[in-house]
C-alpha positions in Angstrom: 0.0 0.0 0.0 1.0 3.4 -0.8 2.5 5.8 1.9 0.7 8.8 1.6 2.7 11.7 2.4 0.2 14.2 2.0 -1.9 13.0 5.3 1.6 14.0 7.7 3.6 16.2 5.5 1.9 18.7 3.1 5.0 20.5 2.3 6.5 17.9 0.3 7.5 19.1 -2.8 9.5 16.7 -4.3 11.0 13.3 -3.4 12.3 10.1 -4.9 10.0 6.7 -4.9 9.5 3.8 -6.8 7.0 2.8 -9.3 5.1 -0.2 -7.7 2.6 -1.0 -9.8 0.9 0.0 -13.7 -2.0 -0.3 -15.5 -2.6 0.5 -19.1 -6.3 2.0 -20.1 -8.3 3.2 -22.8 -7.9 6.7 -21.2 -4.3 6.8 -20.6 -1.5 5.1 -17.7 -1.5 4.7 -14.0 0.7 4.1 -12.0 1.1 3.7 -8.3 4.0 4.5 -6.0 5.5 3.3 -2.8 5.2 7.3 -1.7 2.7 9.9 -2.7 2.5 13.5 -1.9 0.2 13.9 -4.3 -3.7 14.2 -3.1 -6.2 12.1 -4.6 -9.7 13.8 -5.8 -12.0 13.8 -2.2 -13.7 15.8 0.7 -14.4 19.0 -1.9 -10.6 19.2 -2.7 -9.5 18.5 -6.6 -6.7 16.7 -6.8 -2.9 17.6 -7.0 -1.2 17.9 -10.5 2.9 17.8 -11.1 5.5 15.2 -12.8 6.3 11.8 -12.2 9.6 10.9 -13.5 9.2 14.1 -15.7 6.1 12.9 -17.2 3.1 15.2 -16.4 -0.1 13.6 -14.1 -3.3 14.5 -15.9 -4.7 13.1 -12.5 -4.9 11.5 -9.1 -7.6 9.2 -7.7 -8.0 6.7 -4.9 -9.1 3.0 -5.1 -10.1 0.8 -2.0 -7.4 2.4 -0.1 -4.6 2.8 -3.3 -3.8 6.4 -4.6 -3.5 5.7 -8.8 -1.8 8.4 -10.9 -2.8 9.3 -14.5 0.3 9.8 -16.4 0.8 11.4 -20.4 2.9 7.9 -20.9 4.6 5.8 -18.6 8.6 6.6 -17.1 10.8 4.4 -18.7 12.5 3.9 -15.2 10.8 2.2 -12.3 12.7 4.9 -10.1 11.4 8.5 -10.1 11.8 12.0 -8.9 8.4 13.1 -8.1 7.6 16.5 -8.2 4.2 18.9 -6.9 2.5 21.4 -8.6 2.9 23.9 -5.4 1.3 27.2 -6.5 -1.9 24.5 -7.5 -1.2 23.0 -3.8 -0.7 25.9 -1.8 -3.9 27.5 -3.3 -5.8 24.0 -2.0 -4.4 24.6 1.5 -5.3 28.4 1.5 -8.5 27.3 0.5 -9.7 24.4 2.2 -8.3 25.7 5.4 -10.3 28.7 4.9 -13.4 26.8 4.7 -12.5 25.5 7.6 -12.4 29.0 9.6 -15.2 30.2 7.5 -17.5 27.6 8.7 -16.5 27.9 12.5 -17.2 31.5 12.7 -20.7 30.8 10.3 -21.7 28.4 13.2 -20.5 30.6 15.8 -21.8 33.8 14.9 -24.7 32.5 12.7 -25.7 29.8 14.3 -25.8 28.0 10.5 -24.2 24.5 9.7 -22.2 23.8 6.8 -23.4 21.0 5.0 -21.3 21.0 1.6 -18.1 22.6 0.6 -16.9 22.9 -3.3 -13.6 24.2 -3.8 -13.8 25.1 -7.4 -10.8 26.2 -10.2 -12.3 30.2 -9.4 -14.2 30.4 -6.5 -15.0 28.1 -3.8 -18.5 27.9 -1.8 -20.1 26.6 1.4 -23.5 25.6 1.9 -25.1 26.3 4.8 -28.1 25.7 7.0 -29.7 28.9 6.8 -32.6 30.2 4.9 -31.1 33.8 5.1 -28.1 35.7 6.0 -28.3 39.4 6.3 -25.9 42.1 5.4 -24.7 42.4 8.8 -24.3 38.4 9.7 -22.0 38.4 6.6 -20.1 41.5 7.4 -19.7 40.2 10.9 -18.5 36.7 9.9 -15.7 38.2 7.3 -14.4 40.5 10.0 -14.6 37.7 12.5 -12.9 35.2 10.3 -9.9 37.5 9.2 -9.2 38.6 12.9 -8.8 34.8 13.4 -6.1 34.5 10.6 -4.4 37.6 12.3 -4.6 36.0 15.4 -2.3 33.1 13.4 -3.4 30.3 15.2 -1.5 26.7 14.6 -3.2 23.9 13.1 -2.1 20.5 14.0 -3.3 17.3 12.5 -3.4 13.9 14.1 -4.9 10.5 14.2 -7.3 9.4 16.8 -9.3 5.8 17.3 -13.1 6.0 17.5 -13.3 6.6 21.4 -10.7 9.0 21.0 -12.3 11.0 18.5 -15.8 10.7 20.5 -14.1 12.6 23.5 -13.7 15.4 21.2 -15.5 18.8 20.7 -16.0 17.6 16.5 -18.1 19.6 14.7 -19.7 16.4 13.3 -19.2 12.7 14.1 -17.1 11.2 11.6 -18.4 8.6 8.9 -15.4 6.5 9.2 -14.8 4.2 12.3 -10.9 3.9 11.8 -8.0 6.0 10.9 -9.8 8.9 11.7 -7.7 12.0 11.0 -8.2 15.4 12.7 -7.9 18.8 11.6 -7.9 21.0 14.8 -7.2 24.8 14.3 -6.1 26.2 17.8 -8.8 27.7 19.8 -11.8 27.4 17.2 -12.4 23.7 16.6 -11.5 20.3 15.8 -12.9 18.5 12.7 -12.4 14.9 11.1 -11.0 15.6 7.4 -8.5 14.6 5.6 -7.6 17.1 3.2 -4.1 19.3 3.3 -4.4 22.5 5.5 -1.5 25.4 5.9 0.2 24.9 9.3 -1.3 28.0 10.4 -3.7 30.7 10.0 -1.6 33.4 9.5 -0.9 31.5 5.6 -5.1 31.7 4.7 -4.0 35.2 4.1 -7.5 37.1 3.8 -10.7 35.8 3.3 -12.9 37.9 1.0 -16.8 36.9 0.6 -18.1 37.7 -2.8 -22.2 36.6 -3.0 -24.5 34.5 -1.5 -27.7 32.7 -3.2 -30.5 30.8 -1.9 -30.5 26.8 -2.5 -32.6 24.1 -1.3 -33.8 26.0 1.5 -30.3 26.9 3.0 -27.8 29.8 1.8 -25.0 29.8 -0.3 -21.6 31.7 0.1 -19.2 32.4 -2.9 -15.6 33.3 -1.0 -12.2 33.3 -2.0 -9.2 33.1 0.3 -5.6 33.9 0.1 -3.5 34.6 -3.5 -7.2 34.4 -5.3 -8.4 37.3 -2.9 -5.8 39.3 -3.6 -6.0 38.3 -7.5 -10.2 39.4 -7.4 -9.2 42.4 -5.2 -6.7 43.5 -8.0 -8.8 42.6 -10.7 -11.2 44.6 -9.0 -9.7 47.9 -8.7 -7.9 48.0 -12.3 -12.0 47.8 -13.6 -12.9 50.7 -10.6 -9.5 52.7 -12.1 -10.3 52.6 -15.1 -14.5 53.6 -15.0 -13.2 56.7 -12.5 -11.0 57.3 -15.6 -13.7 57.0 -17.9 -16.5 58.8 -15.9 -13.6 61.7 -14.6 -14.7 61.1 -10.9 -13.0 60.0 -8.0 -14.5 56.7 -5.8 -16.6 58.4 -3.1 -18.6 60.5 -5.8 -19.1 57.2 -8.2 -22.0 56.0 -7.4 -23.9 60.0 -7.1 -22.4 60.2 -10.9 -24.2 57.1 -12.0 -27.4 57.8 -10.5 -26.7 60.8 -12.2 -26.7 59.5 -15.6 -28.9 56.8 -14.9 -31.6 59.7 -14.3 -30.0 61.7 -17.7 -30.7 58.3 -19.7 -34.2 57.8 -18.5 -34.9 61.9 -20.0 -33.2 61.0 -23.0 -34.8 58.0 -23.6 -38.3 59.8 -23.2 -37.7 62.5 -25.6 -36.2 60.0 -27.9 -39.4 57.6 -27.5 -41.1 61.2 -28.4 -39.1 61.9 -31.3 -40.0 58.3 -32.3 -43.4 58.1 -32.1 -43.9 61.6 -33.9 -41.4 60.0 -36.8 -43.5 57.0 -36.9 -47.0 59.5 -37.6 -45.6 61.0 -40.5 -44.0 57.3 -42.1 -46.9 55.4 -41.2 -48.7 58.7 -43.7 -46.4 58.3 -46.1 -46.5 54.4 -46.4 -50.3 54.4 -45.9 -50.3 56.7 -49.7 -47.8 54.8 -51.2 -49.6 51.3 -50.5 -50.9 49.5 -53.0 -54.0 47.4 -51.8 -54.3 46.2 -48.6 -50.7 45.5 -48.3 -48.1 47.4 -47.0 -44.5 46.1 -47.7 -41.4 47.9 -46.3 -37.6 46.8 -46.1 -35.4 48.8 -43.7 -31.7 48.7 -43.9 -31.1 49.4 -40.6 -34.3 49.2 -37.8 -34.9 47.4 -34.7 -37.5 44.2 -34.5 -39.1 46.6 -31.8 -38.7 49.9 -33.7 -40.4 47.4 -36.8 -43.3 46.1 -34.1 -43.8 49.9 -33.0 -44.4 51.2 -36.2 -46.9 47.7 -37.5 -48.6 48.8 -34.5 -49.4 52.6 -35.4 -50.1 51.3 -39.0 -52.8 48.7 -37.7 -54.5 50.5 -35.2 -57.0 52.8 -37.2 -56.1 51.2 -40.8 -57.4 47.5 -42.1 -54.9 46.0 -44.3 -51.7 44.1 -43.6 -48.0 45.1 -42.8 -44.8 43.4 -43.6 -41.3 44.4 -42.5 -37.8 43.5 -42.7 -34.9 44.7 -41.3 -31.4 43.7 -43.6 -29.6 44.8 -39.9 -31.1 42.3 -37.6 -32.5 39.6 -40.3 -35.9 40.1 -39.2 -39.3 40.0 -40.1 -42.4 41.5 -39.1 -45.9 40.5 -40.5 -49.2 42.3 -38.5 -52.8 42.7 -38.9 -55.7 44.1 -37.1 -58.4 41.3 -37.4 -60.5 43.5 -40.4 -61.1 41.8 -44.1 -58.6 40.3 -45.4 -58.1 38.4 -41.6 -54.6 36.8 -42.2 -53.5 34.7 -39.1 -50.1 36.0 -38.7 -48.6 34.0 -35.7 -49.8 29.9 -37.7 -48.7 31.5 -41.1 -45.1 31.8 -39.6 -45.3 28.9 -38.0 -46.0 26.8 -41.2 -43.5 28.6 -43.5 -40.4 29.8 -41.3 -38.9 26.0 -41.5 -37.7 25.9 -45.2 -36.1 29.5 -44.5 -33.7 28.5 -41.4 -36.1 31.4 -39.8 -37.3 30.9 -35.8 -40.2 32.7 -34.2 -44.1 33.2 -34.2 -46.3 35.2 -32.5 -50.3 35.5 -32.5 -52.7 35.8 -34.8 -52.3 39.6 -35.1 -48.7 40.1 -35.4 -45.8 37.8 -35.7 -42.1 38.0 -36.2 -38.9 36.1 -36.9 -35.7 35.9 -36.7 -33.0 34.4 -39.3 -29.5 33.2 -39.9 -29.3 35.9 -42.2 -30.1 38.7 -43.8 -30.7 36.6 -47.3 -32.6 34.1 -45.4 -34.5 37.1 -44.1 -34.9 38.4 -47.5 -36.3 35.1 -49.3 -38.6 35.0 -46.7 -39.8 38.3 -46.8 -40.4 38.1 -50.4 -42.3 34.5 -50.0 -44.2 36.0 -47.5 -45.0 39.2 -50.1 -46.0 37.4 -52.7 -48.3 35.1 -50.3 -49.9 38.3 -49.6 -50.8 39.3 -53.1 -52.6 36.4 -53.7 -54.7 36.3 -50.8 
């Protein structure tokens, strides 16, 4: 059986071993060796990547009790230097430890159980037992939790039999009934786990909350601790730089100059919804004298499926008749009617026809529109749709 560094060391960064055993599969090679400091997928943690005898792993699993490595080929020698991929590592320990913290002060302070953890490739998350956390719980906890990294606290690891481990203040009895390994941060708790943890708290760094959402009746909190804080923190200020570039305003008087221009929008957007609807009086005029029959055919080179719905609208309100539009821009179409002879069922027309002209969409009996994968599509079925018309 494998010694498994990881569980007593999780510093290792490199040390010699022997291959012990190898098995060829349809997805690639594994191997096993007689020591491993790399962690097998388990307990929310992904696995560790690296080298084995300069060969990458691809990946790390465990089998009744065996950890199997997923190589690019197998080493030609049976003796290997074996090598970690520590910034991956590291980030795991900042991580999982932080979890760890973050779900001791959530109990504490909250009075919420974690019942799942996912430590993810961007963010990690905790699920707990809570329907809601307010503003103030959350700022509470993230003060709470960092003062505890400050406070740099060891974390020791050690194995404990059953009875041992029921004399303990565990957050939760363990599921397994031997080799039971605990994780005990100084002063806040002790839990069973067996994932790799910094040896202190000082090495979290900072944990930074980012969201929570509602799931399955509990809450859930988006964090991010250590190097992919400080990463989001950066990234975060180089996009606040640059819109206090962009806006010529300084961080305190942000948010008054958006209101502020979220106000100017909404008055521009009314006189512009003016300016539009008297537009629309005078075309739908004009297109009302140039129609010939009952049918009024227009193709815009540049107008929005609403502007097009907008104006159908106007045209069919006081007017019988029917209106078809088509916008080169957007490859859309627009086909409307207001009920009077001819009737013309607008939304089950489209829906028969749009097929053979790659064109989605549909609507109701009064007005119907599509979309296509392009402007010739668009076209094609514009004109189908015209000369359907004529004949009606």
């Amino acid at each position: 059986m494998t010694q498994k560094i990881y569980y007593d060391s999780a510093y290792t960064r490199e040390w010699h071993t022997t291959i012990t055993g190898k098995v060829d599969k349809e997805d690639g090679v594994y191997v096993t060796l007689a020591e491993t400091a790399f962690y097998p997928h388990g307990g929310g943690q992904p696995c560790d990547l690296g080298q084995i005898g300069g060969i990458a792993v691809l990946d790390v699993n465990i089998e009744d009790g065996e950890v199997w490595h997923k190589l690019e080929r197998a080493p030609e020698q049976n003796d290997v230097h074996c090598e970690i991929d520590w910034e991956r590592r590291f980030d795991h320990m900042q991580q999982h430890t932080g979890q760890h913290l973050l779900s001791a002060m959530t109990l504490k302070l909250a009075e919420a159980m974690t019942l799942s953890f996912h430590l993810g490739t961007e963010y990690d998350t905790i699920d707990v037992a809570a329907a809601e956390l307010g503003s103030n719980q959350l700022t509470a906890i993230e003060q709470e939790v960092n003062r505890q990294i400050y406070r740099n606290a060891r974390i020791n690891t050690s194995w404990v039999t059953t009875e041992e481990a029921a004399q303990l203040p565990l957050v939760k009895q363990p599921t397994v009934t031997e080799d039971i390994r605990i994780v005990e941060i100084e002063g806040v708790e002790y839990n069973a786990c067996g994932g790799t943890h910094v040896s202190a708290t000082g090495e979290i760094g900072i944990i930074k909350l980012l969201k929570t959402e509602k799931v399955k009746g509990g809450t859930r909190i988006y964090f991010k601790c250590g190097t992919r804080a400080l990463n989001e923190f950066t990234s975060t200020q180089n996009v606040l730089n640059s819109i206090m570039v962009k806006l010529k305003t300084s961080k305190d008087e942000l948010l008054e100059r958006i209101e502020k221009m979220e106000l100017e929008q909404k008055q521009l957007q009314t006189e512009l919804n003016a300016v539009k609807t008297t537009n629309d009086t005078y075309y739908a005029e004009e297109l009302l004298a140039a129609r010939q029959g009952l049918v009024i055919a227009q193709v815009f080179e540049d107008k929005s499926l609403k502007d097009m719905q907008s104006l159908a609208t106007k045209l069919t309100a006081d007017h019988e008749g029917l209106v078809l539009f088509a916008s080169i821009s957007e490859a859309k179409v627009v086909l409307a009617q207001n009920g009077q002879p001819p009737e013309w069922a607008c939304g089950p027309f489209f829906k028969g026809n749009l097929g053979a002209y790659q064109g989605k969409g549909g609507g109701s009996e009064k007005m119907a529109q599509a979309g296509f994968a392009s402007s010739e599509d668009a076209l094609a079925f514009y004109e189908f749709t015209k000369d359907q018309l004529g004949h009606h």
